[in-house]
N, C-alpha and C positions, 0 to 999 in steps of 0.2 A: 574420415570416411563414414557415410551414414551404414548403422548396422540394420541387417535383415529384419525386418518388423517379428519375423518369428522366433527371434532370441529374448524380443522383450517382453519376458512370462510376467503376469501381473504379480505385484507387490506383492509380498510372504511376511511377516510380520516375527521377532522373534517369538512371540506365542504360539506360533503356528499358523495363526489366522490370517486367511488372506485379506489382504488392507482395505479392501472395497468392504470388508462384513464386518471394519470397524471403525465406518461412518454410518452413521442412519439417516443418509442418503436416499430418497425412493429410486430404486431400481426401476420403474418408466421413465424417469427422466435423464440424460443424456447432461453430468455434468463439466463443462467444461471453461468455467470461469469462476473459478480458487479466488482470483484475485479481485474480483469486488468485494464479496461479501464475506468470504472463508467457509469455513465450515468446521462442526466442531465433531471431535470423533463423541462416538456414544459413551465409551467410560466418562469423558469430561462433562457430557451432558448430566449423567446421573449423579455426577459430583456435586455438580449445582446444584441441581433438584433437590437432593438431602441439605446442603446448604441450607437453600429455601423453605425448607419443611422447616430446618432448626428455630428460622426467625419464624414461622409462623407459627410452631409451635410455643413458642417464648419469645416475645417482640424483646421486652423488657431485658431478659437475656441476651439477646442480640444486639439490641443497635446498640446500648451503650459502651459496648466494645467492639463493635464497629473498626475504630480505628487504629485499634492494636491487631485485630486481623487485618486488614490493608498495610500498614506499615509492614507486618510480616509480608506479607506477598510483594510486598516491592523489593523487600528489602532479597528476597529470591531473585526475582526477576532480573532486577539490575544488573546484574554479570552475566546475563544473556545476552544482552545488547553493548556489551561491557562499557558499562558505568558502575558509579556508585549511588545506593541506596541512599544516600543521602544529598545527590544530585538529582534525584529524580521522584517524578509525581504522576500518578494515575491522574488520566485526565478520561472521557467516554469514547475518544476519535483523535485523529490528527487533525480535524476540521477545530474542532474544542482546542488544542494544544495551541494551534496558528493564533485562533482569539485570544486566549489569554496573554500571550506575548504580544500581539497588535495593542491588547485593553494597555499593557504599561509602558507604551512609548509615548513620546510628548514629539511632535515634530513642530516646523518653522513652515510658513510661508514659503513655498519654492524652493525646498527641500525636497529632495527623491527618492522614489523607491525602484528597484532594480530586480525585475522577477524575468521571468523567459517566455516564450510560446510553446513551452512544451506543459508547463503547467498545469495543473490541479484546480478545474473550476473554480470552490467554493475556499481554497486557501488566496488564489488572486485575488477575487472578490471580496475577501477580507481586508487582503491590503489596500484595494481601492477604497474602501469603505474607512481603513485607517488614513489613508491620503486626504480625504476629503472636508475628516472634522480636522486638518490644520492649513487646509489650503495646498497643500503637497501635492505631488504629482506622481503615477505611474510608469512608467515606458518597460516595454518588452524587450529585452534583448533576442532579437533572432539567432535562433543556432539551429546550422541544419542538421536537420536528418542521418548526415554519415560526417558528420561532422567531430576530428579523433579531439582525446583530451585537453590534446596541448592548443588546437584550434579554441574549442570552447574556454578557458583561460584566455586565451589572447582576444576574443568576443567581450570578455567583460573586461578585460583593459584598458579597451578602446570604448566601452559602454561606459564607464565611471565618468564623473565631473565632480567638481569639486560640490555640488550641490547634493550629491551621492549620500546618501544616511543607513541606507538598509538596501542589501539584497537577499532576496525569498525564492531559494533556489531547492532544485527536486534529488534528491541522492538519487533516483530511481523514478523515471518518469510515466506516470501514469497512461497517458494517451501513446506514447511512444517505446514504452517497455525500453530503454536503456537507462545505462549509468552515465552521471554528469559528473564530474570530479569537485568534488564538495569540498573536500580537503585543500584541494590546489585554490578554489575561488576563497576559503576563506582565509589560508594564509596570503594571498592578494590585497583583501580587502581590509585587512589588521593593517598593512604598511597605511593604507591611508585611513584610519580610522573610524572602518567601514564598518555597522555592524550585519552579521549573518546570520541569518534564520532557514536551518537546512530542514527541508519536507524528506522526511527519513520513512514515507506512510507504509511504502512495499519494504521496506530494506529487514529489518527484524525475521530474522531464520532465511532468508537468503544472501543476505550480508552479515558474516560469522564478525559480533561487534561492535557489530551497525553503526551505537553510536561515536565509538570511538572513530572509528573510520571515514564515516561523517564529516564531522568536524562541527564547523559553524560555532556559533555565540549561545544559543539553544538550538538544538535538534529534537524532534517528535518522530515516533513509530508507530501503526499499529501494531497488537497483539491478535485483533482475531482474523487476519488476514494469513500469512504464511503459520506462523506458530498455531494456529487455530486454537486461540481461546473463545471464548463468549463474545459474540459481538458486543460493543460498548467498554472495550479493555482498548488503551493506548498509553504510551507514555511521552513524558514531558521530559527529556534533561538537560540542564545548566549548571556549570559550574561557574557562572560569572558573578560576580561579586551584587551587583543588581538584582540578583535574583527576587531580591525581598521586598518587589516590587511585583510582583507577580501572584495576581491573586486568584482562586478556584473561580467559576461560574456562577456560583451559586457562595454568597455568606452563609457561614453556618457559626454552630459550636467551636469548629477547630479555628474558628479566624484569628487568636491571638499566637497562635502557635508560627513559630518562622517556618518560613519555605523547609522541604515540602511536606512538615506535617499539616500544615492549615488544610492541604486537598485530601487527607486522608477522612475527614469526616466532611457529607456533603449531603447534610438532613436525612431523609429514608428513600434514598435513594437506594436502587437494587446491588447493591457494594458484591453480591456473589461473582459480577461478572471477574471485577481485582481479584477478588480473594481465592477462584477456581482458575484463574492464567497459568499461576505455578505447575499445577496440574499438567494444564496440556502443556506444556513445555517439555515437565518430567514425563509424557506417556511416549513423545517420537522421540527423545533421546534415549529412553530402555528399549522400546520396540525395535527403532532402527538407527539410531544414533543422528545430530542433524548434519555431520560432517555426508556421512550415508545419503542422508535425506537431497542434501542437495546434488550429491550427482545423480542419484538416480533422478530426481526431477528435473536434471537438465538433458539425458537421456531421454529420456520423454519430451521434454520438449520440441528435440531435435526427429526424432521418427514422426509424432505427429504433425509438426508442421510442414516436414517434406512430405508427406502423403498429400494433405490439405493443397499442399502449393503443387500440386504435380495437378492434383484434380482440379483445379480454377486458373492454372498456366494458361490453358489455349483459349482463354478469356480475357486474358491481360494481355495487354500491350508489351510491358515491362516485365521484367521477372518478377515471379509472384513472389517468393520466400525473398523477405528482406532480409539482408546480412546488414547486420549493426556493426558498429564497429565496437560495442561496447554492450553487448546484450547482458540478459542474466537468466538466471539459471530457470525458471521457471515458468517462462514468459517469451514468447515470439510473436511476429505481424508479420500478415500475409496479406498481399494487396487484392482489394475488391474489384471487380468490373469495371471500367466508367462510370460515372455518374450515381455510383453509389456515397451512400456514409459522408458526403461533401462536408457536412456541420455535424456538429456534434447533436445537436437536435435529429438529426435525420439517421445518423447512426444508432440513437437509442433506440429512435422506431423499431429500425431493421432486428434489433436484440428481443423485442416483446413480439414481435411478428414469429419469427423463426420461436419462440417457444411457443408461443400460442398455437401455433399451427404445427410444428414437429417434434416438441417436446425437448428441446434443446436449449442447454443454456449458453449463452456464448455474451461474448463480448468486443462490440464492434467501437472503432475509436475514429475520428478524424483528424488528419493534420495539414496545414496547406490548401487546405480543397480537396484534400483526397481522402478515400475512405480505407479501413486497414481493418481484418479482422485480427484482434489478442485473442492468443490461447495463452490460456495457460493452466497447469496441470497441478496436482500434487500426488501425495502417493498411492492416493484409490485411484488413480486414472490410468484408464486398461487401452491398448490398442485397440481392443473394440469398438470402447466410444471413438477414436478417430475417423474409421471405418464408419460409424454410424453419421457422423457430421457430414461424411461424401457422400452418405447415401440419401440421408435426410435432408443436408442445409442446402448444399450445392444446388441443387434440381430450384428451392427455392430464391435461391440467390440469385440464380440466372432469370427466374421469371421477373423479379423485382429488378434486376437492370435492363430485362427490355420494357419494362413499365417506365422506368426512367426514361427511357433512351426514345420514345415515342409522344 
């Protein structure tokens, strides 16, 4: 049962501090979409900073060890996501992590590749673009909406053919805020000797794991997404024997080194964002643990999006708060109007609009032809900004679907 909005007192930090005064965050703006871009708290930020002062203070000092601070920060990192340090590779994004795995496949002529519609623009469009330099093919597996796990498995069972080479499947799906069963499609796809490339981009601090849990052939995470490191932090890991096929973006220095010291050095490129991740990692597990982290953020998610859906209900046809059957902790969709968000193109409009004009960050998705607004939250997010969203987005949501609708 949903709890009283007035039990849920904003985040308290074990320093004392409340969690909102340690982001630096602008307090005019109304944040409420964690899940694109992250955000990083202020101690992390200053960590950087001094980082950065270090190399600029002594370049010569700096880069050339370079990649002995990266190999350290990984080598933390890795049992975050539980892996191994030696399984895994800073890569700048999960967009970067998809390429490098696309760059060292070799495919046939009418060979297949097996991704979903619930998908990640710029990781599909890679594998189309890997399809293409061999003559290969794409196909989408539809899976719906309230579609449980054991459905979704049975979708690609009947979606394989023997022309099947790769499927490029989402732990956590972007436009749709649920969980796909990654584990189950890849032990699937090993009987026919399928290989799996799990998009893990949300799963890191909201899947205690991630990549173990995952599965796949290689799986990718960001870091400045839920764990809020620096934007330009993600990782790469594999344990598959190929690995040594897999090369950084960029040749450098580290190129003769094997998987994955080769991506620990990648010319003078800004390395602080690797080297400060450790950081935020270690500030929400002393401040509030992330076991902590994730219920209270799924607590939050639940008050605000029943508020959200109570106030845009007698606009919808349908119930507004979607129940997934596989949600997670940090993340809900609330369906729009009619004729809103139809494409994903028309949904970003709607996101630069409503900030433009109310100061609001939010995050609108499409699926099907239909438009959904994602919230989602992390632990500076106060019941006030949800209250501010009805007060501010709504009024202009509804102008913008009778502008549609006429």
């Amino acid at each position: 049962m949903q709890q009283p909005t007035s039990t849920i007192a904003p985040v308290h930090l074990a320093s004392g501090m409340r969690a909102r005064d340690a982001w630096p965050l602008d307090p005019a703006i109304i944040h409420l979409n964690h899940g694109s871009f992250g955000a990083v708290p202020t101690e992390v930020v200053q960590h950087q900073n001094e980082l950065r002062a270090q190399a600029d203070r002594s370049p010569v000092g700096w880069f050339p060890r370079i990649a002995e601070r990266v190999a350290d920060a990984r080598t933390s990192v890795a049992p975050f996501v539980g892996a191994r340090a030696e399984d895994t590779a800073f890569v700048p994004n999960a967009s970067a992590a998809a390429t490098v795995v696309y760059n060292s496949l070799r495919l046939a002529t009418g060979d297949e590749i097996l991704v979903t519609d619930h998908g990640y623009g710029a990781v599909t469009m890679g594998a189309a673009r890997l399809a293409r330099r061999f003559g290969a093919q794409v196909r989408a597996v539809h899976v719906p909406l309230f579609a449980a796990a054991d459905e979704v498995v049975e979708l690609f069972r009947q979606a394989i053919t023997e022309r099947t080479r790769l499927i490029v499947v989402d732990q956590i799906t972007s436009p749709t805020a649920r969980v796909l069963p990654t584990a189950e499609i890849t032990a699937l796809a090993r009987d026919r000797g399928i290989r799996v490339l799990v998009d893990g981009a949300h799963a890191p601090g909201l899947v205690a794991d991630a990549a173990t849990v995952g599965g796949g052939d290689w799986w990718f995470g960001n870091l400045h997404k839920w764990p809020c490191a620096p934007r330009g932090s993600a990782v790469l890991v594999t344990a598959d024997p190929d690995r040594q096929e897999l090369w950084p973006l960029i040749d450098s220095w580290g190129a003769p080194e094997p998987y994955p010291g080769r991506f620990d050095t990648q010319g003078t490129i800004d390395g602080t964002t690797y080297i400060s991740t450790p950081a935020a990692i270690e500030f929400i597990e002393r401040e509030y643990t992330w076991e902590r982290t994730r219920s209270t953020m799924r607590e939050l998610a639940d008050v605000g999006a029943q508020m959200i859906a109570d106030a845009v209900q007698p606009y919808v046809a349908d119930e507004a708060l979607v129940q997934l059957p596989a949600a997670v902790d940090a993340m809900r969709l609330i369906r729009l109007p009619d004729g809103l968000g139809k494409t994903r193109e028309e949904a970003d409009d709607l996101r630069m609009t409503l900030f433009d004009r109310v100061g609001v960050e939010t995050a609108f998705t499409s699926f099907e032809g239909r438009g959904y607004y994602r919230l989602s939250v992390h632990l500076y997010t106060e019941v006030s900004d949800f209250e501010a969203f009805v007060e501010r987005c709504i009024p202009e949501i509804l102008r913008a679907a009778e502008s549609a609708a006429s």
